[in-house]
LOBA-668574 format. One record per residue (C-alpha): residue number from 1; x, y, z. Coordinates in pm, whole numbers, plus 32768, in hexadecimal, padded with zeros to 4 digits. Each point is the difference from the previous one (the first is absolute). Layout:
<drenpas>
[drenpa NUM; [X; Y; Z]]
...
</drenpas>
This chain:
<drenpas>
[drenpa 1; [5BD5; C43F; AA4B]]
[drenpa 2; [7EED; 7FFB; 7F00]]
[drenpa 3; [8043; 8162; 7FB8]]
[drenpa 4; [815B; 7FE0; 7FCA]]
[drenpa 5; [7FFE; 7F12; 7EF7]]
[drenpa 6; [7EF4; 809D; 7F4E]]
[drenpa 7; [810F; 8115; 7FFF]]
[drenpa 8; [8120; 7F31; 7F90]]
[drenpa 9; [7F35; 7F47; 7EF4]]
[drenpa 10; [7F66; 8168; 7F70]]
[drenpa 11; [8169; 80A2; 7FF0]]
[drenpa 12; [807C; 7E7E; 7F60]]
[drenpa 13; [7EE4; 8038; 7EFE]]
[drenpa 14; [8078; 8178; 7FD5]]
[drenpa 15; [8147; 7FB2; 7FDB]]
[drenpa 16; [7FAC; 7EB5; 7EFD]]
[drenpa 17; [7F40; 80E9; 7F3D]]
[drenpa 18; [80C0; 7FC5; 7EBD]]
[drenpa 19; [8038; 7E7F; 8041]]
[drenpa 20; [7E8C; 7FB9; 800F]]
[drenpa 21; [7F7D; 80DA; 7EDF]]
[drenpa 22; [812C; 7F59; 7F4F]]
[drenpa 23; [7F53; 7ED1; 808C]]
[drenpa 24; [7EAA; 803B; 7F8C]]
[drenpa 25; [8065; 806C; 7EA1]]
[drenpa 26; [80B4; 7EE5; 7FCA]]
[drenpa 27; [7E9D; 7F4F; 806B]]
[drenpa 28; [7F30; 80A4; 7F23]]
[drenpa 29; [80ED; 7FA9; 7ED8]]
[drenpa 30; [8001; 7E89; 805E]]
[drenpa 31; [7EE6; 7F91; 80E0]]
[drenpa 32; [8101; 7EFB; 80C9]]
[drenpa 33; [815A; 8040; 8036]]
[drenpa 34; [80DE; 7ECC; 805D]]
[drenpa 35; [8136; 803B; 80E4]]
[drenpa 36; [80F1; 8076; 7EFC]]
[drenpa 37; [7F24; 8115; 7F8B]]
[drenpa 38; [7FC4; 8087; 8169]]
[drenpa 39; [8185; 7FD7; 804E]]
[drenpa 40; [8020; 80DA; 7E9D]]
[drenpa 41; [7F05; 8104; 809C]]
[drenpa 42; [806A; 7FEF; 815F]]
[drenpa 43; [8172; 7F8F; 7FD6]]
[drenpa 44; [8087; 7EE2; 80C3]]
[drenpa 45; [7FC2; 7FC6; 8173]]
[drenpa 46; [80B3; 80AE; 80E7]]
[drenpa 47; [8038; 7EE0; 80E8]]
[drenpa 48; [8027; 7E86; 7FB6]]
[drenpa 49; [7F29; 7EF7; 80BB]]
[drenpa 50; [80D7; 7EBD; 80D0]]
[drenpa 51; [7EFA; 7EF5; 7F85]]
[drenpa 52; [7F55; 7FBF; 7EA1]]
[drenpa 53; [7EE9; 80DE; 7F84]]
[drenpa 54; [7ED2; 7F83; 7FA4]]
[drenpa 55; [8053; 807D; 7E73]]
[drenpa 56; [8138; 7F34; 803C]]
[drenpa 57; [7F54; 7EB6; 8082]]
[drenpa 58; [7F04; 803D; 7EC7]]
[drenpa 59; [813D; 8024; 7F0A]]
[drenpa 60; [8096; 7EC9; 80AA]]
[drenpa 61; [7EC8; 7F29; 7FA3]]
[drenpa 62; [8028; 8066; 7E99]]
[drenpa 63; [816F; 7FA4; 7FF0]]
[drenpa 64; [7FA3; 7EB9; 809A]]
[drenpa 65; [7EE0; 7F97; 7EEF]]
[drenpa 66; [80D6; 8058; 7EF4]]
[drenpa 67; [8145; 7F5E; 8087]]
[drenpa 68; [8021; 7E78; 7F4B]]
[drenpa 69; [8048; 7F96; 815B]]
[drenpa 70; [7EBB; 809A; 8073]]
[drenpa 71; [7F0B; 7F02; 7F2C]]
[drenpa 72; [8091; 7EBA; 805F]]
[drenpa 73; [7FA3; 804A; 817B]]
[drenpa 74; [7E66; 8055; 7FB3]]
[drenpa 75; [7F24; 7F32; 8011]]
[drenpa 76; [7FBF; 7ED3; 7EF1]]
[drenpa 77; [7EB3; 7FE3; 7F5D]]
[drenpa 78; [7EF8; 7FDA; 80E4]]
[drenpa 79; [80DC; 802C; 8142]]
[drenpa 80; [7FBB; 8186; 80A4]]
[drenpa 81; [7F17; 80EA; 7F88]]
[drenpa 82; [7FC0; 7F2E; 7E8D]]
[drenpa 83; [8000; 818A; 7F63]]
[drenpa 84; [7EA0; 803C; 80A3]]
[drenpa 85; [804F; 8119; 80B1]]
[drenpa 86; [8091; 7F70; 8133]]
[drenpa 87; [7ED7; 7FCF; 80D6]]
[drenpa 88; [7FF3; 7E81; 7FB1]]
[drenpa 89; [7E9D; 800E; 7F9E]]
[drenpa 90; [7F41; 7FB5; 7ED1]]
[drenpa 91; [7F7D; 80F0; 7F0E]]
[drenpa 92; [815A; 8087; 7FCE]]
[drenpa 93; [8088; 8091; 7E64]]
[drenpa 94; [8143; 7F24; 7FB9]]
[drenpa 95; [80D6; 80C5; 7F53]]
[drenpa 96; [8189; 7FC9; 7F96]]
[drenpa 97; [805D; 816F; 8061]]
[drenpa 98; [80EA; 7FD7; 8153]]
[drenpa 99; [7F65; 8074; 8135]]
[drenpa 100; [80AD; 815D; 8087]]
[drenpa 101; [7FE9; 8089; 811D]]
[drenpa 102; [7F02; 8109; 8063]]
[drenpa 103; [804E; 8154; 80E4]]
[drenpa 104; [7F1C; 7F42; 8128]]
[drenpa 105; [80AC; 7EB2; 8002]]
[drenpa 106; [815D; 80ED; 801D]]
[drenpa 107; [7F84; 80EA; 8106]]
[drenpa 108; [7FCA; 7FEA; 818A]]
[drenpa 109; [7ED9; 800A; 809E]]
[drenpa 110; [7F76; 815D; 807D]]
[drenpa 111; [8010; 8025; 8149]]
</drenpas>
């Protein structure tokens, strides 16, 4: 079994060649690429997932913080996290910039 993939995923890599020196080009030129730039590189997925990605649910929380709606449901003033982070602790930096949402609050847990 072992061998066989090892097969499939050399002749994947042979036949990707292009895609992933495409792919590391475009890596060395900008350091990070975000998903339109590897959609530009790779072109669009050839398949289209039932339930929301995790890009998606990350997009979503940046439409809802900058929806009006969005800042009569936080928190008031010392209610929730109080801008410390949101650990509820002390020793947190207030600052007026709205929390956003990070790649690990977005994504599942490995398994």
């Amino acid at each position: 079994m072992v061998d066989g993939l090892y097969k499939r995923t050399v002749s994947l890599v042979e036949e990707k060649k292009h895609l992933i020196e495409a792919l590391a080009h475009a890596l060395l030129e900008k350091e990070v690429l975000n998903v339109e730039d590897i959609a530009e590189v790779l072109g669009e997925r050839p398949f289209v997932s039932d339930g929301m990605r995790n890009i998606d649910k990350y997009r979503l929380g940046f439409l809802e913080e900058s929806s009006p709606s969005s800042e009569s449901s936080s928190p008031a003033e010392g209610e929730g996290d109080g801008g410390d982070g949101g650990d509820g602790g002390e020793g947190g930096v207030e600052t007026d910039a709205p929390a956003t949402p990070t790649m690990a609050a977005t994504q599942a847990p490995v398994r």
